[in-house]
C-alpha positions as CSV (number, residue, x, y, z in Angstrom):
1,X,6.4,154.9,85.3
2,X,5.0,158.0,86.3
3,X,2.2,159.3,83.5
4,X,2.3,162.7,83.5
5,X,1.1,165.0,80.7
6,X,2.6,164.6,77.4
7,X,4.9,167.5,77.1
8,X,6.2,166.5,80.2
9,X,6.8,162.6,79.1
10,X,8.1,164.0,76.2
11,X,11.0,165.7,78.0
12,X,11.8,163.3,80.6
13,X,12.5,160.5,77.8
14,X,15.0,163.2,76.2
15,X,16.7,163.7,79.5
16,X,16.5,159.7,80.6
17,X,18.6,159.5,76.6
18,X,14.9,158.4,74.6
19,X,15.6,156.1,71.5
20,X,12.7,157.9,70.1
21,X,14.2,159.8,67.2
22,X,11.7,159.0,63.9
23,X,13.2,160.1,60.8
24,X,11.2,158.2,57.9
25,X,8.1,156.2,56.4
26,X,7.3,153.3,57.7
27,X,7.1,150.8,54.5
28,X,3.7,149.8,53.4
29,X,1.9,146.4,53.2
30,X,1.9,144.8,49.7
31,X,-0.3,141.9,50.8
32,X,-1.6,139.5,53.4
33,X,-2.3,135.8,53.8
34,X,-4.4,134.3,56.7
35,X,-3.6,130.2,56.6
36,X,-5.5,127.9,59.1
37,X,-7.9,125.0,59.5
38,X,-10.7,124.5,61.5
39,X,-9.3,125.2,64.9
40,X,-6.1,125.8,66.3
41,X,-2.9,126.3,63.8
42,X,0.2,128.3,65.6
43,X,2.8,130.1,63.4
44,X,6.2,129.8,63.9
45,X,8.9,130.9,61.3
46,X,9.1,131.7,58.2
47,X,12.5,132.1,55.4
48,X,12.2,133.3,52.0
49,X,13.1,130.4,49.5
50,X,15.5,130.1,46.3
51,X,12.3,130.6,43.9
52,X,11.5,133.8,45.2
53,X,8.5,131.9,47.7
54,X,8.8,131.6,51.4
55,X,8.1,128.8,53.6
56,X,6.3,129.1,56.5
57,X,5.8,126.6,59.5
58,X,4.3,126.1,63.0
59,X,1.8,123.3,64.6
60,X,-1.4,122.8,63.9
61,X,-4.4,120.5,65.8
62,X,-6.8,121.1,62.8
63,X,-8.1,118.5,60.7
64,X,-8.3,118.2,57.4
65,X,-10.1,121.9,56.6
66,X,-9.4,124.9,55.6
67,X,-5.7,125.5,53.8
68,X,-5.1,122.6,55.7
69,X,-5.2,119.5,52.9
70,X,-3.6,116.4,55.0
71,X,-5.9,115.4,59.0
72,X,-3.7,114.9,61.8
73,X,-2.3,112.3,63.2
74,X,-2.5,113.2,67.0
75,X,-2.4,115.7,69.5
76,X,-0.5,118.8,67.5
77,X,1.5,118.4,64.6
78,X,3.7,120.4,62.6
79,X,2.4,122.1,59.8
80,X,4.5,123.8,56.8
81,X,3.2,125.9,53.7
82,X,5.1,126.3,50.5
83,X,4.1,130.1,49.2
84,X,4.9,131.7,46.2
85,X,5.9,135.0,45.8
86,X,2.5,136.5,46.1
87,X,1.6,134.5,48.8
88,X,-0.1,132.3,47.4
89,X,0.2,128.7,48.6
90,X,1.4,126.1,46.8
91,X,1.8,123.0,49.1
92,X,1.1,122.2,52.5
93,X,2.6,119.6,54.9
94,X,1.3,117.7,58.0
95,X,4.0,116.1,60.1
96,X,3.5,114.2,63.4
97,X,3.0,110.9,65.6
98,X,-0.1,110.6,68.2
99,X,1.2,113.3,71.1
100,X,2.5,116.8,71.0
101,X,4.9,117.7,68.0
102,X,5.7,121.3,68.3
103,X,7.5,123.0,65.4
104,X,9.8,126.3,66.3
105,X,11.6,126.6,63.0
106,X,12.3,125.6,59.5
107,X,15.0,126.0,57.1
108,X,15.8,125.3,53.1
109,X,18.6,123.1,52.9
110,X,21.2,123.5,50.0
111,X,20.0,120.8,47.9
112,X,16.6,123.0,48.0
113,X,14.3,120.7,50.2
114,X,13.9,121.8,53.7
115,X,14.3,120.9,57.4
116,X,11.6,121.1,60.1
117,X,12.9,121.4,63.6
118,X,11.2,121.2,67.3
119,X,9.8,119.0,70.4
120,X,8.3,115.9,70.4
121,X,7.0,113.9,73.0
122,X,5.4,111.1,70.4
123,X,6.4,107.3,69.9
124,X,7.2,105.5,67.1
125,X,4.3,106.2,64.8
126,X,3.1,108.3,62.4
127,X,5.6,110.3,61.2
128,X,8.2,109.6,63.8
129,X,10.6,106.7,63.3
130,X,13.0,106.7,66.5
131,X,11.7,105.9,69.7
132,X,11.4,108.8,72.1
133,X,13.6,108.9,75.6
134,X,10.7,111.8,76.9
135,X,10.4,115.2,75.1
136,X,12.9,115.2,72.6
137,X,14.2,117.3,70.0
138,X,12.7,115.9,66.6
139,X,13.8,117.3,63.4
140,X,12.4,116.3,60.0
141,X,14.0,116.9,56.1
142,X,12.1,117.3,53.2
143,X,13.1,117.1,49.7
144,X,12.1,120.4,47.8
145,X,8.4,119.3,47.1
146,X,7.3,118.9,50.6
147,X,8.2,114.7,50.9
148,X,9.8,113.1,53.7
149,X,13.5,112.2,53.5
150,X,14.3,111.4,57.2
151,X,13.3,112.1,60.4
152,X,15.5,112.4,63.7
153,X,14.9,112.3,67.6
154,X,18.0,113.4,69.8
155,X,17.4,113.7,73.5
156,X,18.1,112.4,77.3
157,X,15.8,110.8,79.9
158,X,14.0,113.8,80.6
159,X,12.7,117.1,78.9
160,X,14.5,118.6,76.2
161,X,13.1,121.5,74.8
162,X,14.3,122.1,70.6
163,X,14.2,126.0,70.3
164,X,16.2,127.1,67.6
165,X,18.1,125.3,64.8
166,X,20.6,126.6,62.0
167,X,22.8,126.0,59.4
168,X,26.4,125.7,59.5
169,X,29.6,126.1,56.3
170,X,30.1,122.2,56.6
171,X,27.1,121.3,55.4
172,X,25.5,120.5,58.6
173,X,23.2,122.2,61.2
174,X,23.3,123.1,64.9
175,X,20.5,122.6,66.9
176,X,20.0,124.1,70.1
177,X,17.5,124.3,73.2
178,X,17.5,123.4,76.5
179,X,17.3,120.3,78.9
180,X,17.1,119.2,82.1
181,X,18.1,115.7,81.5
182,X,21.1,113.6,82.6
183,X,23.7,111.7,81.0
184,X,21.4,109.4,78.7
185,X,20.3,109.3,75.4
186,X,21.8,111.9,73.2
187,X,23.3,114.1,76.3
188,X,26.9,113.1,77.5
189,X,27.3,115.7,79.7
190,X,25.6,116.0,82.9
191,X,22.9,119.1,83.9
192,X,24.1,121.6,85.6
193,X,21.3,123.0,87.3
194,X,17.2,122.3,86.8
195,X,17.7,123.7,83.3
196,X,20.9,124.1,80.6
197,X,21.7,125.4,77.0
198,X,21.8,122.2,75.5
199,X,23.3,122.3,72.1
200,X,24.4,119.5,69.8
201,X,26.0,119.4,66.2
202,X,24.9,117.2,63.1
203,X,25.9,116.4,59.8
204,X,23.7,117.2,56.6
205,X,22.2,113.7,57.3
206,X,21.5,114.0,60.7
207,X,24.3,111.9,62.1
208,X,25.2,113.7,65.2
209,X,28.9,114.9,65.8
210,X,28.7,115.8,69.4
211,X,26.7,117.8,72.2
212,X,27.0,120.1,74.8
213,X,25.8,121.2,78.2
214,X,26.4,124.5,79.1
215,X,24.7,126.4,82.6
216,X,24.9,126.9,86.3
217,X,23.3,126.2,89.0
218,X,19.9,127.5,88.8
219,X,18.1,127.7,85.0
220,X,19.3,128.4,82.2
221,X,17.1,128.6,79.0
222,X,18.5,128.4,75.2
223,X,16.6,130.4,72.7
224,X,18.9,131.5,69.7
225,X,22.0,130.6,68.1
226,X,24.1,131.3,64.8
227,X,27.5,130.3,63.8
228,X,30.2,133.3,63.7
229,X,32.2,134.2,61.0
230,X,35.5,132.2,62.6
231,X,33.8,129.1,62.8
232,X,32.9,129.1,65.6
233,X,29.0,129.9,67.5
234,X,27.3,132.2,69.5
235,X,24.4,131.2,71.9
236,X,21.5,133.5,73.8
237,X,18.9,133.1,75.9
238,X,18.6,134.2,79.4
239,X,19.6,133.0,83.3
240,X,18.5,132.9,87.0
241,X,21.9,131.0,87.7
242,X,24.3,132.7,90.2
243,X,28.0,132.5,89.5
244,X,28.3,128.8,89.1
245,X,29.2,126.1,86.4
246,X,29.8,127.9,83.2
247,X,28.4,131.4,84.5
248,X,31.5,133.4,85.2
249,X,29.7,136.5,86.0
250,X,27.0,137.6,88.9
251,X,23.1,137.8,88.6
252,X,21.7,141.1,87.9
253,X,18.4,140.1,89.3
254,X,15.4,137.6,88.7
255,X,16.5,136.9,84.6
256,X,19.5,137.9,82.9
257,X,20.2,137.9,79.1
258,X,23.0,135.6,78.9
259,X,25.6,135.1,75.4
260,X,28.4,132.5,75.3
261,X,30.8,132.3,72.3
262,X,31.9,129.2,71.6
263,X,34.8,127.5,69.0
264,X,34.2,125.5,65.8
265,X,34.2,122.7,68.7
266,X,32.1,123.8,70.5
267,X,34.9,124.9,73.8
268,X,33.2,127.7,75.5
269,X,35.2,130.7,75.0
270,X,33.4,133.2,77.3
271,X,30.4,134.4,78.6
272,X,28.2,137.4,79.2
273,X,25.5,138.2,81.6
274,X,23.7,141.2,80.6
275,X,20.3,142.8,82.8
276,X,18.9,144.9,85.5
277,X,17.2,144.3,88.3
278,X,14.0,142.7,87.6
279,X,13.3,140.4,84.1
280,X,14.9,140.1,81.2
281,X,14.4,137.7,78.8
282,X,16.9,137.2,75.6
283,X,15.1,135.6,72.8
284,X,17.6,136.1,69.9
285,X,21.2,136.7,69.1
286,X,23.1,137.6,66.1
287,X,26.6,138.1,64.9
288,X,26.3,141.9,63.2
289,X,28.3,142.8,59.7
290,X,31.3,144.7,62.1
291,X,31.9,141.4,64.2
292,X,30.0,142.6,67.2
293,X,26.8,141.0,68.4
294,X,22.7,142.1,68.7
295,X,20.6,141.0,71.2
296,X,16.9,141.5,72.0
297,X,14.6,140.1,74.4
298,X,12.1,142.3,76.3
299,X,12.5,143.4,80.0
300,X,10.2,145.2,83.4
301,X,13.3,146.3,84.4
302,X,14.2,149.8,85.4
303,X,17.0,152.3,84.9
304,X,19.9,149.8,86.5
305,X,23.2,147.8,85.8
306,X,23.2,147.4,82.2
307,X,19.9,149.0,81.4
308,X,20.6,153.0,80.8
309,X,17.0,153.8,79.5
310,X,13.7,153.5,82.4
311,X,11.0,150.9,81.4
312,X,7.7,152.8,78.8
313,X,5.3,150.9,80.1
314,X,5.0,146.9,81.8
315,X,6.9,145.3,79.7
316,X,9.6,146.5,77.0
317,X,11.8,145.5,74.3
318,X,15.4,145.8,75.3
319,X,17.9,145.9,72.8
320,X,21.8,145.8,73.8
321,X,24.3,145.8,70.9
322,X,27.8,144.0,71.8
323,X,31.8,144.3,70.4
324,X,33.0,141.2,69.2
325,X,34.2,140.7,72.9
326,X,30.9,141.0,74.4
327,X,31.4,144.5,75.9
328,X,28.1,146.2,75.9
329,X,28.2,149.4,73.2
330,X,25.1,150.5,73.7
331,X,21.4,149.8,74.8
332,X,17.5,150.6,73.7
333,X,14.3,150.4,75.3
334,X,11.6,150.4,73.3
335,X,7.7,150.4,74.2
336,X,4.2,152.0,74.9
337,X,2.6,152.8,78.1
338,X,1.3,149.2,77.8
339,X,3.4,145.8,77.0
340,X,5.6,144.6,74.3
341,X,6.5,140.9,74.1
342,X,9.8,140.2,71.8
343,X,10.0,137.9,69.1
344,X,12.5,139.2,66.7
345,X,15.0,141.3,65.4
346,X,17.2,141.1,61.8
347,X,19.8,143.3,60.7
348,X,18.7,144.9,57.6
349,X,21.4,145.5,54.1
350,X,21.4,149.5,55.4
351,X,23.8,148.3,58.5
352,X,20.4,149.0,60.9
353,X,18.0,146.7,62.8
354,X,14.7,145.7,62.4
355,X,12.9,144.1,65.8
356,X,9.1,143.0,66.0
357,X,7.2,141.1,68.2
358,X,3.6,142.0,70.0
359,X,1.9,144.9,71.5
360,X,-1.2,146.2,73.6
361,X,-0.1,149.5,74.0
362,X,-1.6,152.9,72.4
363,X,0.0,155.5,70.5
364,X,2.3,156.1,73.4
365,X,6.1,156.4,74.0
366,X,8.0,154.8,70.7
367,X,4.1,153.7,69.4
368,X,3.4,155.7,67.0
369,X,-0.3,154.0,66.1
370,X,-3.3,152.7,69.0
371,X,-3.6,149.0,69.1
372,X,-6.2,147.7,66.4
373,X,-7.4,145.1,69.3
374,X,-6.1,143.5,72.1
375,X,-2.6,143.2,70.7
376,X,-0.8,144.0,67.4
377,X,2.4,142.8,65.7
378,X,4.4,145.6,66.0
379,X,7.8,146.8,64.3
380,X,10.1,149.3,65.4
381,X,13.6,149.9,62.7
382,X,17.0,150.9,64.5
383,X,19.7,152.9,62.6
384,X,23.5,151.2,63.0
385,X,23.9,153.3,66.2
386,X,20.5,152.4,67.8
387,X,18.5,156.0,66.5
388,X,14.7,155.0,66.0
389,X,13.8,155.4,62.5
390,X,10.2,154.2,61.7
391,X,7.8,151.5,63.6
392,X,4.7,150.1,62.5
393,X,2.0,148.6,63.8
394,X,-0.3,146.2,62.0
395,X,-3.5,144.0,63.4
396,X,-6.9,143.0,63.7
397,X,-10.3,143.2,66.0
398,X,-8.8,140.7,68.3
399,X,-4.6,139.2,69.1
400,X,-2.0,139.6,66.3
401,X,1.9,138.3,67.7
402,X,4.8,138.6,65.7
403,X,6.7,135.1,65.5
404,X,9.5,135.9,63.1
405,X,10.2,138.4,60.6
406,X,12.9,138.8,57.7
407,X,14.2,141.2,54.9
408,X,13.6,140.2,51.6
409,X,15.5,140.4,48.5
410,X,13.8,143.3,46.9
411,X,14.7,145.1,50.3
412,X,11.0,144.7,52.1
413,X,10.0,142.4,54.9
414,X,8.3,139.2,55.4
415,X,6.3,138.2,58.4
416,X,5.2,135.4,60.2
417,X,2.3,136.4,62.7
418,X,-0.5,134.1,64.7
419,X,-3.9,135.8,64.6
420,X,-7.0,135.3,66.2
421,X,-8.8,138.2,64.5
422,X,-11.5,138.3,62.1
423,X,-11.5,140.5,58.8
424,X,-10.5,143.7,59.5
425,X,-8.0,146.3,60.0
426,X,-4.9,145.2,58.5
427,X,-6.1,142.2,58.5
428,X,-8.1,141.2,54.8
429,X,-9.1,137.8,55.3
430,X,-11.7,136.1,57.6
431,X,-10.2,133.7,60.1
432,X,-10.3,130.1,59.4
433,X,-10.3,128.6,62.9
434,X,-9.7,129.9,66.4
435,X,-5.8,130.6,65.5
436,X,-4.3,130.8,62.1
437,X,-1.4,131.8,60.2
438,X,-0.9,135.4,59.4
439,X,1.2,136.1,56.4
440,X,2.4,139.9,55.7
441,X,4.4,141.6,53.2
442,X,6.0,144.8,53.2
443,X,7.9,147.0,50.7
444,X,11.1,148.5,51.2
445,X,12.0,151.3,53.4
446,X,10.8,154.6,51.4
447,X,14.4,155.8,52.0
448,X,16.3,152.4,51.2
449,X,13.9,152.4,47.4
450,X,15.0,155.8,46.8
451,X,18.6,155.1,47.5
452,X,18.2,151.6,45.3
453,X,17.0,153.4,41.9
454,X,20.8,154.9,42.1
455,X,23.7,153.4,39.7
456,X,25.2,149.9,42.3
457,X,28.9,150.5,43.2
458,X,29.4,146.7,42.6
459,X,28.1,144.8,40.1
460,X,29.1,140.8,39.5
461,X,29.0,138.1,36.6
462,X,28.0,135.8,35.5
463,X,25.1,135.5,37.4
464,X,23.8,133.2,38.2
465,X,26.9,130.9,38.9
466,X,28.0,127.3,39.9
467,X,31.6,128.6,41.1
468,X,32.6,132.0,40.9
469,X,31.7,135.8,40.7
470,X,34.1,138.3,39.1
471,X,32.8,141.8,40.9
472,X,33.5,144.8,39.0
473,X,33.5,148.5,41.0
474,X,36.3,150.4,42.2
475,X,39.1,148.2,43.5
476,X,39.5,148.3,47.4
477,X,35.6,148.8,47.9
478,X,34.5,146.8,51.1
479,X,32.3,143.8,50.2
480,X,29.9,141.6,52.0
481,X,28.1,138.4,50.7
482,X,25.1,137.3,53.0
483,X,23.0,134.8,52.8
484,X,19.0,134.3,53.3
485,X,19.2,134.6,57.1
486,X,21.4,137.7,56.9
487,X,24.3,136.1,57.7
488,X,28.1,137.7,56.7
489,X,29.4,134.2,54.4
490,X,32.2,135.8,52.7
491,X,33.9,139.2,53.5
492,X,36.7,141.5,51.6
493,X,37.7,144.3,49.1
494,X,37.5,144.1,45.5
495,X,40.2,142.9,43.8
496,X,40.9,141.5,40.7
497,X,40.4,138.0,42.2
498,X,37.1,136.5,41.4
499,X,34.7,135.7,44.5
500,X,34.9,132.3,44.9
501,X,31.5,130.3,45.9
502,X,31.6,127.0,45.3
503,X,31.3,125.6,48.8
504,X,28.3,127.7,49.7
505,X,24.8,126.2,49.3
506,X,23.2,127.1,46.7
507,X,20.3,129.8,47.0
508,X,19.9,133.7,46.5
509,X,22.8,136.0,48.4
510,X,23.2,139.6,48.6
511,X,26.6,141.6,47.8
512,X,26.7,144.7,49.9
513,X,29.1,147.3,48.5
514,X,30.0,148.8,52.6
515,X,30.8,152.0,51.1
516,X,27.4,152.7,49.9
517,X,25.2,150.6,51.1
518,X,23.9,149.3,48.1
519,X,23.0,145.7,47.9
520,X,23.0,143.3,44.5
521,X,20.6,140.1,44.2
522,X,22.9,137.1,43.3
523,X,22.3,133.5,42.8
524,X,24.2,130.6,43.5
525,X,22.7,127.3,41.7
């Protein structure tokens, strides 16, 4: 883009429809944990946890030193911390056989323990009890002290590449990547094209229920996934596939974000293809509270096809908010004069989004702060309607990414970050290897805490519960239930009825009165 003098910038980004609209405080940093061994340890994802803790996990090739209490057992292994609220750890986990085991997420499962899930390319050995057919995806459950239930391998005769992993109502999960192998193994349905969303359901015991290939005739690469309030799923992750296979719609140029909805069987429904003429690269989806969809990814693409905003800097964040049909609404870019690499983005219990991920720009176009070293986490918070509201940038002497980040129940923010920098900055512990774990905790929104000391529209007892909620409030008021991830479980308007929970897993929930915005902390046990 063309850098001319500030005034100048500042008018062209009003005329080109800026994003850049800051209307509050950014929330500050409660506290920060760097977690590592010796030498390389790669965060991953993090969730909060029922006791109020979070669990965090990635892979690790650090022995025995550090935070890290168990040696490996080959090439890189994963590696999950128990925290408690403060941060603190409380247990850590080493997982692995003698090659590459790389973790990409982790959830707690209903019965409290917790399941690992990512790529293997080990053997029998160690850690790993089913024999490989390549790189598969290898997922591992945990009971709720950190021990080893069961392990499970699913792949074909080639690469298959686990990237994301969730839970779904029946107790199971859906795991999802992408593969370029044939019929074999796991996979009963053939590729496609060199690469394909490869997606395949299990039961809470890791019996799988069935798989499926979805892509066209170029690549196709799998990144995100969630299951929709009917039942059925939504999958992301972005194309170079022409019109081919199960791409129904035309390349917008080198990478395109593309979305398929599928049923509770997994039948395709439709798809999407979403971009502009260069790259863009969709690294999460998620169903929103009105039944529509986010997206983000990041993008070099200029003002064209779906993208209505011109690129800040190299690279972007791009942000496009669906309907629940998949018709684009509206879209955001949102950068420096520099680059910004997505990893993230959550909608928040005040209807907006939060989206973080890494930057090397200085306080230019939507940065409000220069970079601390040669990349920061950075955040940037959305209204419902896409209106920039705060961003935040927080790092160290040397490279601080964003992996994953998520609200909290007390209405802050938790964040999983890699870091290679020493003490300083943001940062207030020394490093422990060459990469290490970066832990960060934020308050809530200034605006959201103010709004929170008010009287709840909504209240609910008993709580906690085994079964049921009676809500109290005006009757009619509009009512959500979400769960840890953010995800709409239950839906409606108060009623004399009591909210029936019993199926749901048991864990901490908000109740979002839609009227006001309030949320209310329940528990499930």
């Amino acid at each position: 883009m063309n850098r001319l003098l500030p005034t100048l910038l500042l008018t062209a980004a009003g005329l080109l429809g800026s994003s850049y609209h800051a209307t509050a405080q950014a929330p500050t940093k409660l506290w920060d944990k760097t977690l590592g061994g010796s030498i390389t340890d790669r965060s991953q994802a993090i969730q909060p946890t029922s006791d109020g803790g979070y669990i965090v996990g990635g892979y690790s090739n650090s022995p025995l030193s550090g935070d890290k209490s168990q040696g490996g057992r080959g090439d890189f292994d994963y590696w999950v911390l128990k925290l408690d609220a403060s941060g603190s750890k409380q247990w850590d986990k080493t997982f692995g056989g003698i090659n590459a085991d790389n973790l990409r997420t982790v959830l707690q499962t209903a019965d409290g323990g917790y399941l690992l899930g990512g790529t293997s390319s080990s053997p029998i050995g160690g850690d790993k009890t089913e024999s490989p057919q390549s790189s598969d995806y290898w997922l591992v459950k945990l009971d709720a002290s950190g021990t080893k239930v069961w392990d499970r391998t699913y792949g074909g005769s080639a690469v298959d590449e686990l990237t994301t992993l969730q839970p779904t109502s029946d107790g199971g999960f859906l795991l999802g990547g992408y593969s370029n192998s044939p019929i074999s193994g796991a996979k009963t349905q053939a590729n496609l094209g060199s690469n394909d969303y490869w997606v395949v359901k299990i039961d809470a015991t890791g019996t799988k229920l069935w798989d499926k290939t979805f892509g066209g005739s170029s690549a196709d690469y799998l990144y995100s996934l969630q299951q929709t309030t009917d039942g059925g799923y939504v999958l992301g992750g972005y194309s170079s596939s022409p019109i081919s296979g199960d791409k129904t719609q035309a390349s917008w140029g080198n990478n395109d974000y593309w979305v398929l909805k599928l049923d509770a069987s997994g039948t395709k429904q439709w798809d999407r293809t979403v971009g502009s003429f260069d790259s863009d690269v969709l690294y999460k989806v998620a169903q929103t509270t009105d039944g529509g969809y986010i997206l983000g990814g990041h993008s070099n693409s200029g003002l064209f096809g779906d993208k209505t905003q011109n690129s800040q800097g190299g690279v972007d964040y791009w942000v496009v908010k669906l309907n629940a049909s998949g018709t684009v609404l509206w879209d955001k870019t949102l950068g420096g004069w520099g680059s910004e690499f997505f990893a993230d983005v959550q909608q928040t219990s005040d209807g907006g989004f939060l989206i973080g991920g890494v930057s090397d720009s200085n306080a230019t176009g939507d940065k409000t702060r220069v970079s601390q070293g040669d990349g920061d986490c950075w955040l940037i918070k959305l209204s419902a309607s896409g209106v920039t509201q705060w961003d935040k940038s927080l790092g160290g002497n040397r490279v601080d990414d964003l992996a994953m980040l998520r609200q909290t129940a007390d209405g802050g923010y938790i964040l999983a970050c890699g870091t290679a920098s020493d003490a300083s900055s943001d940062k207030t512990q020394a490093s422990q290897g060459g990469q290490d774990f970066w832990v960060i905790k934020l308050a809530a929104d200034p605006l959201s805490t103010k709004t929170a000391t008010a009287r709840p529209a909504l209240t609910a007892y008993p709580n906690p519960t085994r079964d049921q909620f009676t809500l109290r409030g005006p009757l009619g008021t509009p009512y959500q239930l979400l769960n840890q991830l953010g995800q709409v479980v239950r839906a409606g308007q108060l009623s004399a009825q009591p909210l029936d929970v019993q199926a749901l897993p048991a864990g901490l929930y908000l109740l979002r009165d839609q009227t006001s915005g309030h949320t209310t902390k329940l528990i499930k046990e």
